[in-house]
C-alpha positions as CSV (number, residue, x, y, z in Angstrom):
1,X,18.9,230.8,186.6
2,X,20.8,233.2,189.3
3,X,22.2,231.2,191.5
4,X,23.5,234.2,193.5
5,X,19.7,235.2,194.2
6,X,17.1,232.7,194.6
7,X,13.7,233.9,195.6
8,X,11.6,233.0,198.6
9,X,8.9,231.1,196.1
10,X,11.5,229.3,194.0
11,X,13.0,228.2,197.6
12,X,9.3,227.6,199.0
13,X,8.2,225.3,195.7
14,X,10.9,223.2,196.5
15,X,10.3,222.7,199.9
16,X,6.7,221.9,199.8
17,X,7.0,219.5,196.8
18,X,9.9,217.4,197.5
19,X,9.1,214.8,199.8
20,X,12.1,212.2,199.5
21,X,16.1,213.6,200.2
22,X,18.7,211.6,199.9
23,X,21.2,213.8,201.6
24,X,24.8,212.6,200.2
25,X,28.0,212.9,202.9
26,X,25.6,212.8,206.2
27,X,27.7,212.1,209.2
28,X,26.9,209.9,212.2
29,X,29.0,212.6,214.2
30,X,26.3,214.5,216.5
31,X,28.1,217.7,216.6
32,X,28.8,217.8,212.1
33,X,26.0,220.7,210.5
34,X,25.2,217.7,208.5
35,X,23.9,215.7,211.3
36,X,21.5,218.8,212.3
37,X,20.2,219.1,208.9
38,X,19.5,215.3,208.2
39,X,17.5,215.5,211.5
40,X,15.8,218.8,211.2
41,X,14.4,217.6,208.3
42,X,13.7,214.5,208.9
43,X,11.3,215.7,211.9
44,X,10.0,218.1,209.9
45,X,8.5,215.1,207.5
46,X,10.7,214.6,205.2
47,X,11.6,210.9,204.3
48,X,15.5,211.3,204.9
49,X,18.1,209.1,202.8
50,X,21.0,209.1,204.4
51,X,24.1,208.3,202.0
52,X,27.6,207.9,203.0
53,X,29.9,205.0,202.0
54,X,31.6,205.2,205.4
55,X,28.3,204.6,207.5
56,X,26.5,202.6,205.1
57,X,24.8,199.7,206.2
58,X,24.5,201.2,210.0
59,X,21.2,203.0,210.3
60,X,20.9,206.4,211.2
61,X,18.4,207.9,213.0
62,X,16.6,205.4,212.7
63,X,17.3,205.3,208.7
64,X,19.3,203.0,206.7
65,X,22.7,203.8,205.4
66,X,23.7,203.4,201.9
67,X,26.7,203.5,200.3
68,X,25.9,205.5,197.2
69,X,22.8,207.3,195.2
70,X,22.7,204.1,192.7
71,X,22.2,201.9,195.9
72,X,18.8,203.4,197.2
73,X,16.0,201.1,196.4
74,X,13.1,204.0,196.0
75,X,12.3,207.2,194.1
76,X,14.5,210.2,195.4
77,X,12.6,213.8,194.8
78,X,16.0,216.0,196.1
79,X,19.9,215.5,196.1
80,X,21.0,217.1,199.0
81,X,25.3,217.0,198.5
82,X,27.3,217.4,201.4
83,X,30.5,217.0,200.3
84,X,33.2,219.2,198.6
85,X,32.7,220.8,195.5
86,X,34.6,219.0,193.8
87,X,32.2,216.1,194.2
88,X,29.4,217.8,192.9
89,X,29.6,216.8,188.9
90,X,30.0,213.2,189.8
91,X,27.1,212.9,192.4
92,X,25.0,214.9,189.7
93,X,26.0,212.3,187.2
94,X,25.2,209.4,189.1
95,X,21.8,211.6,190.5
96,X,20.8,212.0,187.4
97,X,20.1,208.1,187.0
98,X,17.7,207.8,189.3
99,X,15.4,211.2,188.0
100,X,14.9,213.5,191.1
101,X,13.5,216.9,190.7
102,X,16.3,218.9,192.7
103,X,20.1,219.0,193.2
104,X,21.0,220.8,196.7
105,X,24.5,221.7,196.8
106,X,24.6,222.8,200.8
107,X,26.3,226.2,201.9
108,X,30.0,226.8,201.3
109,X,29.6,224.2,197.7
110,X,29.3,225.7,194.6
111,X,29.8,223.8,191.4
112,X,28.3,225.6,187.7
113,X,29.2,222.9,185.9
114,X,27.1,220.7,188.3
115,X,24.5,223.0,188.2
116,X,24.7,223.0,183.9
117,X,24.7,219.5,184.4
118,X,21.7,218.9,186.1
119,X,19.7,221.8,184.6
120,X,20.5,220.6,181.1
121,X,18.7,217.5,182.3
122,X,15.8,219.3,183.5
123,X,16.3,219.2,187.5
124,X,16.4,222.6,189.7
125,X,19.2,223.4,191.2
126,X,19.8,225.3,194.8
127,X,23.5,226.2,195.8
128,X,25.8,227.7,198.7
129,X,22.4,227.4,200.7
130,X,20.9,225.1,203.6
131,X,17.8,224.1,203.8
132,X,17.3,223.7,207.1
133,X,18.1,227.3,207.4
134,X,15.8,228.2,204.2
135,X,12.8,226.1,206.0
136,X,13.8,228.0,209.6
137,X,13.6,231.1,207.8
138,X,10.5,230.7,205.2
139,X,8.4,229.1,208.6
140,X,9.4,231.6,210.7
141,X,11.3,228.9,213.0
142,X,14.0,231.2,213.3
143,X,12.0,234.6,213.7
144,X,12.1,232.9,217.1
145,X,15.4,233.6,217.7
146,X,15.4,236.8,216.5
147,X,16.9,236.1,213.3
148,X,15.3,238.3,210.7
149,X,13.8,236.4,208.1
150,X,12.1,238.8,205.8
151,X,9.1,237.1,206.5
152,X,6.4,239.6,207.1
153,X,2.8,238.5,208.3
154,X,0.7,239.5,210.6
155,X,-0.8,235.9,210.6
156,X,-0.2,232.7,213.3
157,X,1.6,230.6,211.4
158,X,0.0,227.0,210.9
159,X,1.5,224.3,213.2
160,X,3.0,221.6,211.5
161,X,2.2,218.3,213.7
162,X,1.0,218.0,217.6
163,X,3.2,218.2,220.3
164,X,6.8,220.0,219.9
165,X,5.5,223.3,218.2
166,X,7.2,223.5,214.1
167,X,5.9,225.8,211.8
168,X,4.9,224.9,208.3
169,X,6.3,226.5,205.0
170,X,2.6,227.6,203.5
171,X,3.2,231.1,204.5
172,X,3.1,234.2,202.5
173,X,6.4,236.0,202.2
174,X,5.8,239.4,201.7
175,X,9.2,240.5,201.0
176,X,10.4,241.1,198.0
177,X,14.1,241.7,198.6
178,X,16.5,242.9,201.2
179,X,15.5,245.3,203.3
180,X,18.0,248.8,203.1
181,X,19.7,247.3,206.7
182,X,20.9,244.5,204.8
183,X,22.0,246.4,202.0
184,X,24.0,248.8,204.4
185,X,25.6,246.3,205.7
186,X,27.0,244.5,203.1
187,X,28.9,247.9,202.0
188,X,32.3,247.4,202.4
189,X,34.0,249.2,205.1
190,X,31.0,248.6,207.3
């Protein structure tokens, strides 16, 4: 596996099958990214986890706490780490217990030997990304904003829910790299 490049389908599979995250070093802080992500996700359907030995026993959005991955009582699909890199082998080791499909190191953690780890023992691994961010960009959420996604389609996207308008990830990417804009300006010197 590349985990410099990921494509939009590997990204997209693991979106649309995972259902359970236990996202590891959530904060209760309102204004921490990993506060945003545990609730983007969780109104985007996801059953959220939130794990963090500091918190645990408080709820969170309306989700209890727990102190560790061995202390959830249910099946976890995805391992979303938010914690140092230096972390990441030993929440994959203790991940690795309780069988979930997908190790998610967020952006800014990058660990190979966590990623050997878990893909030795048959689980995907993302890294350095965000999936809030990958499920903004692969809905089109953030096309709103006029963040280019790389998302072509000339089709309405499919509303996820009633009331607050979400998109939902079953839509066709159409492109199959970076566009030459991107690739200028990640020249040096630019």
């Amino acid at each position: 596996m590349d985990h410099d490049n990921y494509g939009d389908s590997y990204i997209r599979g693991i979106l649309n099958t995972v259902k359970t995250i236990a996202m590891v070093g959530v904060s209760a802080n309102t204004s921490r990214p990993s506060y945003f992500a545990f609730k983007y996700l969780l109104e985007r359907g996801y059953r959220m986890i939130p794990v963090n030995p500091v918190i645990a026993g408080q709820e969170l959005l309306g989700r209890k706490v727990y102190a560790k991955l061995a202390d959830v009582p249910e099946p976890i699909d995805m391992v979303d780490i938010f914690r140092a890199p230096r972390y990441a082998v030993e929440i994959v080791e203790e991940a690795l217990a309780l069988a979930p499909r997908v190790i998610w190191m967020q952006l800014g953690i990058r660990n190979d030997e966590a990623a050997k780890l878990a893909e030795a023992n048959g689980l995907k691994v993302v890294m350095n990304r965000c999936p809030k961010i990958e499920y903004g960009r692969l809905s089109s959420e953030i096309a709103w904003m006029g963040v280019n996604t790389r998302t072509l389609t000339a089709k309405k996207a499919q509303l996820f829910g009633r009331g607050i308008q979400r998109m939902a990830l079953n839509r066709v990417t159409l492109a199959g790299g970076t566009t030459d804009a991107a690739v200028r300006a990640e020249k040096p010197g630019r």
